[in-house]
C-alpha positions as CSV (number, residue, x, y, z in Angstrom):
1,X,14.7,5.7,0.0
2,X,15.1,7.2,-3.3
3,X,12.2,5.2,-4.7
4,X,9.7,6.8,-2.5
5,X,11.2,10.0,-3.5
6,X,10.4,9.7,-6.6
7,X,7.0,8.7,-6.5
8,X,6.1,11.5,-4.2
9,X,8.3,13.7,-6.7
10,X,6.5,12.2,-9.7
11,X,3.2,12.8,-8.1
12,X,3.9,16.2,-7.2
13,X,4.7,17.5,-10.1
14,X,4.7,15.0,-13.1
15,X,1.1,13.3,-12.8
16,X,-2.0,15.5,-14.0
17,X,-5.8,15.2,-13.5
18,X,-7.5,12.4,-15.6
19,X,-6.7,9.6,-16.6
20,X,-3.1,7.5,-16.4
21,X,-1.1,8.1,-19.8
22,X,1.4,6.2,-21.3
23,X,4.2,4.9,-19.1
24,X,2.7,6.7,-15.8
25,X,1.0,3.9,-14.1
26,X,3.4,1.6,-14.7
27,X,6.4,4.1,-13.6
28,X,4.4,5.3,-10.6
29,X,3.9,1.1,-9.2
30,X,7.5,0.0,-10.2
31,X,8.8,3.0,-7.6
32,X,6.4,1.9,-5.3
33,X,7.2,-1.8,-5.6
34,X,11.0,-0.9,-5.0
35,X,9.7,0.9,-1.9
36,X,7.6,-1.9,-0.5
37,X,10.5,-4.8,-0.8
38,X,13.2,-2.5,0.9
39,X,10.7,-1.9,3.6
40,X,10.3,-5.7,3.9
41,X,14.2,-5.6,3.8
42,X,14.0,-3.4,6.8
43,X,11.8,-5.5,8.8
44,X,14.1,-8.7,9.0
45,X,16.3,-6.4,11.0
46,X,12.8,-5.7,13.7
47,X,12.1,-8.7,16.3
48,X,10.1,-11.3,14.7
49,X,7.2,-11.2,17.6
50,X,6.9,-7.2,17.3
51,X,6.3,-7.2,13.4
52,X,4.1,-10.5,13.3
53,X,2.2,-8.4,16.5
54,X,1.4,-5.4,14.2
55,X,0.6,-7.5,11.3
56,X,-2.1,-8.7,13.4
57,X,-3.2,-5.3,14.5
58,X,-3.7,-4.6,10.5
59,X,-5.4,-7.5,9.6
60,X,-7.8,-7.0,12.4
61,X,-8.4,-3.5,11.8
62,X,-8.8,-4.8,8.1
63,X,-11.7,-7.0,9.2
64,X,-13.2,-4.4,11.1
65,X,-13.3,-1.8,8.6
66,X,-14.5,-4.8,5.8
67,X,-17.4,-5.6,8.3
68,X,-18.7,-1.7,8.8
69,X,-18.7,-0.6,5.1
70,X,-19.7,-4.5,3.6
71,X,-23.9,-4.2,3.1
72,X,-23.8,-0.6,4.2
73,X,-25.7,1.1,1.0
74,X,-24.2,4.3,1.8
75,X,-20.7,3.6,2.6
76,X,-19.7,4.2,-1.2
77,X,-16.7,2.3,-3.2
78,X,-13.9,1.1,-1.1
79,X,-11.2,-1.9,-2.0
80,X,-10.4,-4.4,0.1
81,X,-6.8,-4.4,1.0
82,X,-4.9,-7.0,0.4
83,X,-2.1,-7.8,2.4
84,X,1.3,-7.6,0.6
85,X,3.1,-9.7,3.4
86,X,1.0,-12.3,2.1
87,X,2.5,-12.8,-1.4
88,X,5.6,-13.1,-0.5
């Protein structure tokens, strides 16, 4: 919805090179936060097997990526992802 909109908006046109200033961060996660809990609105309308199916899909492909990077010198900085299903 609009939320999305305007953080691709935002990011498109508002948001420089560098470093976050004031407000931008914090502008840029609330819009995404919005996002995120009306897609979790969304998904209590899809058949409980099929989501909790492709929430397994991402945790495993999770784990998988977690076990080629973790100890691989050369694999550079990556985050583990944390899923957001899981704090709610």
């Amino acid at each position: 919805g609009e939320a999305l909109q305007n953080a691709i908006d935002y990011v498109g046109s508002d948001l420089k090179k560098g470093n976050f200033e004031e407000g931008q961060k914090e502008y840029l996660s609330s819009n995404l936060r919005e996002c995120r809990e009306r897609m979790f609105d969304f998904l209590e309308y899809m058949p409980r097997e099929k989501v909790d199916g492709a929430r397994r899909r991402v945790k495993e492909e999770n784990v998988a990526n977690r076990d080629e990077f973790d100890g691989d010198d050369d694999a550079g900085v990556y985050n583990p992802v944390i899923l957001p299903w899981k704090n709610r």
